[in-house]
C-alpha positions in Angstrom: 0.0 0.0 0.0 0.7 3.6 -1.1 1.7 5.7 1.8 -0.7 8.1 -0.3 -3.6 5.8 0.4 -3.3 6.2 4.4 -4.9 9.4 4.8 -1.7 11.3 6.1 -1.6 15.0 5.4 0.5 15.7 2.4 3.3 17.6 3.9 4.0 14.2 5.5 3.9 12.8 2.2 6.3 14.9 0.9 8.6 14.7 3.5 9.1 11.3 3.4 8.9 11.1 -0.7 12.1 12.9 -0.4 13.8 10.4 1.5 12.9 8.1 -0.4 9.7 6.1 1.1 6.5 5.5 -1.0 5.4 2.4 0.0 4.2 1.1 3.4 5.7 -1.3 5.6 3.2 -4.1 6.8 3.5 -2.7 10.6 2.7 1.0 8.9 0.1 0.1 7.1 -2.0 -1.7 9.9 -0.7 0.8 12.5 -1.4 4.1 11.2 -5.5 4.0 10.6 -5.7 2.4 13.6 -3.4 5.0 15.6 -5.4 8.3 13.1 -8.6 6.7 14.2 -8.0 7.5 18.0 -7.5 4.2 19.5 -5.0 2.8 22.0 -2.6 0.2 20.3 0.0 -2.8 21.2 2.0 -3.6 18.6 4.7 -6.5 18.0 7.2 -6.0 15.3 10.6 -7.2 14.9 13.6 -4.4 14.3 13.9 -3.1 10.9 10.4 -3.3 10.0 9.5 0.7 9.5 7.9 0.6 13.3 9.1 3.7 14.1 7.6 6.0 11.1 4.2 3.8 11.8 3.9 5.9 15.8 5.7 8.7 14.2 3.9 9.3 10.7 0.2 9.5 12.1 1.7 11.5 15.4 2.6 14.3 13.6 -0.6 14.2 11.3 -2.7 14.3 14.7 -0.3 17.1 16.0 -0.6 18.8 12.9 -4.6 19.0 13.2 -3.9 20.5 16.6 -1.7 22.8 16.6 -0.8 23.9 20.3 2.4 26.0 22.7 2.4 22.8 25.0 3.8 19.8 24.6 1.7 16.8 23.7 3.5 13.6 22.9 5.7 11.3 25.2 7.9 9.0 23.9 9.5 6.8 26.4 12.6 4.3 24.6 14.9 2.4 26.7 18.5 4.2 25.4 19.9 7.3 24.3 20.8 6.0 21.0 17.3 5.1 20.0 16.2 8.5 22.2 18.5 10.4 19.5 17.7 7.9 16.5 14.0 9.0 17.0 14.4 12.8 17.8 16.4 13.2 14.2 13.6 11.5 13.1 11.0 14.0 14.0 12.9 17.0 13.3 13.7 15.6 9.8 9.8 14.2 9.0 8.3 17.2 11.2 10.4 20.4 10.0 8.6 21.8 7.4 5.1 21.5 9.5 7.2 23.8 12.1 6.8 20.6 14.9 9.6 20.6 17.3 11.1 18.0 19.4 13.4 17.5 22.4 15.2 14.4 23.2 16.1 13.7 27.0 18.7 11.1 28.3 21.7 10.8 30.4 25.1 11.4 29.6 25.5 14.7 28.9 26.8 17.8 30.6 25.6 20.7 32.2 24.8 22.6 28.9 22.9 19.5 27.9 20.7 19.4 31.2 19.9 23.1 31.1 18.7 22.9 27.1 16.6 20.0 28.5 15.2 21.7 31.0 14.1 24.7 29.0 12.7 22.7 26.6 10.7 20.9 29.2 9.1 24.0 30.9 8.5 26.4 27.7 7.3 23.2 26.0 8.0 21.3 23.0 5.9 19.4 20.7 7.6 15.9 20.9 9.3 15.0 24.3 11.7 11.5 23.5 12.9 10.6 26.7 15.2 7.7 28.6 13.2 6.5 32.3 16.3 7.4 34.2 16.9 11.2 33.2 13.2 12.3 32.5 12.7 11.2 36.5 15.6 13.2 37.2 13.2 16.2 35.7 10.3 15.6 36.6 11.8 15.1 41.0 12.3 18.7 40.5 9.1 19.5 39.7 9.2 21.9 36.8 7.8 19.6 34.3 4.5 19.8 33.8 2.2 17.0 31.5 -0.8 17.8 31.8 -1.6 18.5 28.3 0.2 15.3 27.1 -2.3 13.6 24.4 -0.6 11.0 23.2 2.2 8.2 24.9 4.4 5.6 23.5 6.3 2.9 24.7 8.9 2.0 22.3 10.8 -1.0 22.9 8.8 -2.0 25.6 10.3 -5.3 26.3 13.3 -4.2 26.2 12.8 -1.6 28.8 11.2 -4.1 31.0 14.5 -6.3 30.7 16.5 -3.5 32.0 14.9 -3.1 34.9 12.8 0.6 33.8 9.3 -0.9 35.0 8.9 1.1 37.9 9.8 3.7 36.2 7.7 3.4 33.6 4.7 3.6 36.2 5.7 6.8 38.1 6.5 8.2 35.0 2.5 7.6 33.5 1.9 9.0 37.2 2.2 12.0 36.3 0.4 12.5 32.7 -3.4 12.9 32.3 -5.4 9.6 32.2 -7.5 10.5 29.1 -4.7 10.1 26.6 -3.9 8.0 23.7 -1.3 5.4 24.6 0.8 3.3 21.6 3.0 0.3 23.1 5.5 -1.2 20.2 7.6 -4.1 21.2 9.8 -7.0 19.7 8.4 -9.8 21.8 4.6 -10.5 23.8 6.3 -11.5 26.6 3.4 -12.1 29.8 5.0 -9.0 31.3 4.4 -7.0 28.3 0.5 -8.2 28.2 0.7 -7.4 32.0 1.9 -4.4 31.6 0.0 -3.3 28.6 -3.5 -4.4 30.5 -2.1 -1.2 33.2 -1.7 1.4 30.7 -4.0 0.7 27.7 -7.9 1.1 27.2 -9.4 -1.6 24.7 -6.0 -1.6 22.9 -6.5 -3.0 18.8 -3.2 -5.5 19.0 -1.3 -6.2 16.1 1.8 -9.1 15.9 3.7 -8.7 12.5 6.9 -11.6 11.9 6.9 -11.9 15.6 10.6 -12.9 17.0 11.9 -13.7 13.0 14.8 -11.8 11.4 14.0 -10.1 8.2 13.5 -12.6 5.2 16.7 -10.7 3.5 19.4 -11.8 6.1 21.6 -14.8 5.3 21.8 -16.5 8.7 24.8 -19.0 8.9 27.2 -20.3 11.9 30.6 -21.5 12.1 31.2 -24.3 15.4 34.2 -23.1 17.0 36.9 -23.0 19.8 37.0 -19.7 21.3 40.8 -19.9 20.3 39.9 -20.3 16.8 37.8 -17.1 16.7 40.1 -14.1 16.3 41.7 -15.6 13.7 38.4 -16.2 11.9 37.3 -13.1 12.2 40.4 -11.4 10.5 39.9 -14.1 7.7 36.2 -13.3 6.7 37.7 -9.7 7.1 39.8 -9.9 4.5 38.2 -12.4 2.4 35.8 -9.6 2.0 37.0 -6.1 1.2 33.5 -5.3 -0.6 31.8 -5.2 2.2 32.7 -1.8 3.7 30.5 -1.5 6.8 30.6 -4.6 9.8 29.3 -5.0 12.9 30.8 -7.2 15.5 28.9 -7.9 18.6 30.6 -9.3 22.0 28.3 -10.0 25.0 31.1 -8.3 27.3 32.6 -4.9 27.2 35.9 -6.8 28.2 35.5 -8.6 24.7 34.8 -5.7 22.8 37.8 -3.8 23.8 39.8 -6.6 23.4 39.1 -7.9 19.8 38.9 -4.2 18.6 42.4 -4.1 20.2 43.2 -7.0 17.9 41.5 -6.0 15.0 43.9 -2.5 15.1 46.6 -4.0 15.4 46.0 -5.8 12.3 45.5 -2.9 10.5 41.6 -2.7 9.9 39.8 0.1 10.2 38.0 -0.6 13.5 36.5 0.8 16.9 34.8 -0.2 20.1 31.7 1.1 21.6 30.1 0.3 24.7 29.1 2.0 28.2 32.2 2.4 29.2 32.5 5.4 26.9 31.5 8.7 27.8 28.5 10.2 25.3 30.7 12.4 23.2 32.8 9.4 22.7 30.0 7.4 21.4 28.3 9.7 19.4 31.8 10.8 17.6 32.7 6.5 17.5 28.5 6.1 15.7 29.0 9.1 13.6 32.9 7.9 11.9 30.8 4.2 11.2 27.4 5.9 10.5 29.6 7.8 7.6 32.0 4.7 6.4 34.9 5.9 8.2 35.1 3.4 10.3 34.5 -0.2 8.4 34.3 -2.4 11.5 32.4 -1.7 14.7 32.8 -3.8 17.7 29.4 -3.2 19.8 28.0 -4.7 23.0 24.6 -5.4 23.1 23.4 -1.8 23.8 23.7 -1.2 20.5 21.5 -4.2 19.5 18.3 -2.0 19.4 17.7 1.6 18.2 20.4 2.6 16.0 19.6 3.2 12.6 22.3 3.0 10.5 21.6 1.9 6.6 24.1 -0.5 4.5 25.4 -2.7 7.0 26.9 -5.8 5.0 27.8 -8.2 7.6 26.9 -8.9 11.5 29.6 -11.3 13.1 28.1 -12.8 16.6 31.5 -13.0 18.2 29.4 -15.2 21.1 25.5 -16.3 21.4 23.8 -13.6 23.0 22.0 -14.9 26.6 18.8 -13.8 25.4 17.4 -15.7 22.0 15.6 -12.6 21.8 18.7 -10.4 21.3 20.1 -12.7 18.6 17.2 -11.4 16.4 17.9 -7.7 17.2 21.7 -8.4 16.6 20.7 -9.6 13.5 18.1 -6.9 12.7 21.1 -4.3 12.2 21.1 -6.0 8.8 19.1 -6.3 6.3 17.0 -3.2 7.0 14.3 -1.7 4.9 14.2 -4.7 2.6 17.6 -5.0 2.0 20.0 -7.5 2.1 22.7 -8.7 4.3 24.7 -11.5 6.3 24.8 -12.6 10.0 27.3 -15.0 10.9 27.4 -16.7 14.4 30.1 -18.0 16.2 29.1 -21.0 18.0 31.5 -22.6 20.8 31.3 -26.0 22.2 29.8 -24.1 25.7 27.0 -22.0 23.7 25.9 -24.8 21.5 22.4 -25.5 23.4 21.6 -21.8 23.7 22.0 -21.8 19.8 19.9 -24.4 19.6 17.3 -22.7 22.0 17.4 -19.6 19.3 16.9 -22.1 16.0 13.8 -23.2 17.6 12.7 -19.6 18.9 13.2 -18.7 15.0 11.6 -22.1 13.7 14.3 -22.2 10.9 17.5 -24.7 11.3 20.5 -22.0 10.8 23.3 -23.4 8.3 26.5 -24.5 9.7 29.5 -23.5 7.7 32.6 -25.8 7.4 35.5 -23.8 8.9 38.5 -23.0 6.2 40.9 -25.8 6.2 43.9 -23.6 7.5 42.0 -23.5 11.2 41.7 -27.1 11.2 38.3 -29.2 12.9 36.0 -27.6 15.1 34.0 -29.1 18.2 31.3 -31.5 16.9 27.3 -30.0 17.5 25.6 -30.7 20.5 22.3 -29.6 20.9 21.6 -31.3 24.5 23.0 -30.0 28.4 24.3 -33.7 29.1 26.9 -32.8 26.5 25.2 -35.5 23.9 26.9 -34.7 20.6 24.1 -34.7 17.8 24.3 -34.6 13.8 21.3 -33.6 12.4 22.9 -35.9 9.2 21.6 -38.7 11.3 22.1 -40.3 14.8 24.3 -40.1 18.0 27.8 -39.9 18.2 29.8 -40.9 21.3 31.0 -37.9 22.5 34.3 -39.0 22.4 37.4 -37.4 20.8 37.8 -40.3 17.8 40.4 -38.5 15.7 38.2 -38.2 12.9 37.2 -35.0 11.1 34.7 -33.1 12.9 31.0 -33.0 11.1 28.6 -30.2 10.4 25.1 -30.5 10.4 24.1 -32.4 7.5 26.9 -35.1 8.8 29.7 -33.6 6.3 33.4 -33.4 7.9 34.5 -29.9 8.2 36.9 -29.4 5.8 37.3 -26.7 3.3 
């Protein structure tokens, strides 16, 4: 469906004609009559689906229609990435219908507070927030919501996973309770229905490719020693040079620094990014990869969810995330906007069963490469706790070290 055919004002249509969008997304073209006709929403929709212009497109056109000095949307997101990701995104989509937006999170410095607080007492039309700082705001008690029409949740579940729940709550506290309330998540976790049955009236619900990667991503695996891993990495590095824009993601921040530290001092354009830089750092480390300056970026998973950034070739899982659920947002980075793209995981003898665990949580088997030849055999797969090695080629092996090549899943020795 024609963006044109959704009933959205046509400044918005020409805003987002010139960058490029005509036709709707699945998740934008079931969310947006339902969110212009007035109603409360839950929606489930996997990363890289176009959620964020289905809350944002019919927002403005409702803002639009009333035109007002106070602010009247609250957008609640779980980081300061996606909090800046979403702000852009308004002041791009929204700039020539002269709505104005403010984007609140932690990190910043004094300057950065006292712009927030302006913004948050002479009023702005969009207010994207983090939990953490906006309580910081509202303790004071200069910040006044009372003409707040509209609330979304974005990334609900994630924000629930980090602990924000509470939050959440006193947050709503303090905003009238006649208001239209939007609640976009990855997953419909019981503690997302839960929460969702506190904070919505007779929500519609919609569930679009729930807990799938995007049909454009070539998933594949390589089983590994964790000693075998570095080396692999530089290999697929360099037996690449077309693809100019990687993402690398380590479940510590210990990891991170330390391949990145490798990956330097091999000579590849690479940098680390996790919480243990300060804001500036990050932005200036997102902007250099954002802009191809940086080919390789070696993330934690904070930057799993909410960044934005077009044209990435390849996502290496250096480990298997904890969470199943956070493989498929690793792998959303790719593959966005009906694209394409690759996602390789890593797959030690340790991690095999949680690997297993995200196959069936994405109902597809995932391909098991043979590792090159020059890195010799890897561990054999074993999908059970007990340590049970299993070839999906057919039957039980022993478990023991028998000398003979190691197999991949269709029972073919690793060689090659």
């Amino acid at each position: 469906m024609k963006f044109s055919e959704l009933g959205i004002h046509d400044d918005l249509l020409d805003a987002i004609s010139y960058m490029g969008f005509k036709e709707a997304t699945p998740i934008q073209e079931q969310a947006i009559p339902i969110i212009l006709n007035g109603n409360d929403l839950i929606a489930c929709a996997q990363t890289g689906t176009g959620k964020t212009a289905a809350f944002l497109l019919p927002i403005l056109d409702l803002i639009a229609d009333l035109p007002s000095a106070e602010t009247s949307t609250l957008i609640i997101v779980p980081t300061r990435e996606l909090c800046m990701q979403i702000d852009q995104q308004v002041q791009g989509i929204g700039y020539t219908m002269g709505i104005n937006s403010i984007a609140i999170y932690g990190g910043g410095d004094g300057d950065n507070w006292g712009q927030q607080k302006t913004a948050l007492t002479k009023g702005a039309d969009i207010v994207v927030a983090t939990p953490g700082k906006l309580i910081s705001h509202l303790n004071l008690g200069y910040v006044k919501f009372d003409t707040i029409k509209f609330l979304i949740l974005d990334e609900a579940d994630r924000m629930l996973d980090i602990g924000f729940y509470d939050d959440i709550v006193k947050i709503i506290s303090y905003l009238p309770k006649e208001r239209q309330t939007l609640m976009f998540s990855a997953t419909m976790a019981p503690k997302i229905r839960t929460l969702a049955s506190q904070v919505l009236v007779n929500p519609q619900q919609i569930n679009i490719a729930m807990s799938k990667p995007a049909e454009g991503v070539l998933q594949a695996a390589y089983l590994i020693y964790n000693q075998q891993k570095n080396g692999l990495i530089a290999h697929l590095i360099s037996e690449n040079p077309d693809y100019n824009s990687i993402l690398i993601f380590c479940s510590t921040k210990r990891a991170v620094n330390e391949l990145a530290k490798v990956l330097k001092k091999q000579r590849f354009s690479a940098e680390a990014i996790s919480s243990d830089l300060e804001q500036a750092e990050r932005e200036e480390v997102l902007l250099g990869f954002r802009s191809k300056r940086t080919r390789i970026l070696v993330a934690t998973d904070v930057m799993s969810r909410g960044i934005d950034i077009k044209d990435i070739n390849l996502v290496i899982n250096y480990d298997v995330p904890q969470d199943a659920e956070d493989y498929v947002h690793r792998v959303g980075r790719t593959a966005r906007a009906d694209a394409t793209g690759v996602a390789l995981t890593l797959v030690s003898e340790d991690d095999m069963f949680k690997f297993h665990q995200i196959e069936q949580l994405i109902e597809r088997e995932v391909f098991k490469i043979p590792l090159p030849e020059r890195f010799g055999e890897g561990p054999l797969w074993k999908i059970s706790s007990s340590n049970r090695p299993f070839r999906k080629g057919g039957g039980f092996s022993k478990g023991k070290k028998t000398g003979k090549p190691s197999r991949n899943y269709k029972g073919r020795p690793n060689k090659g």
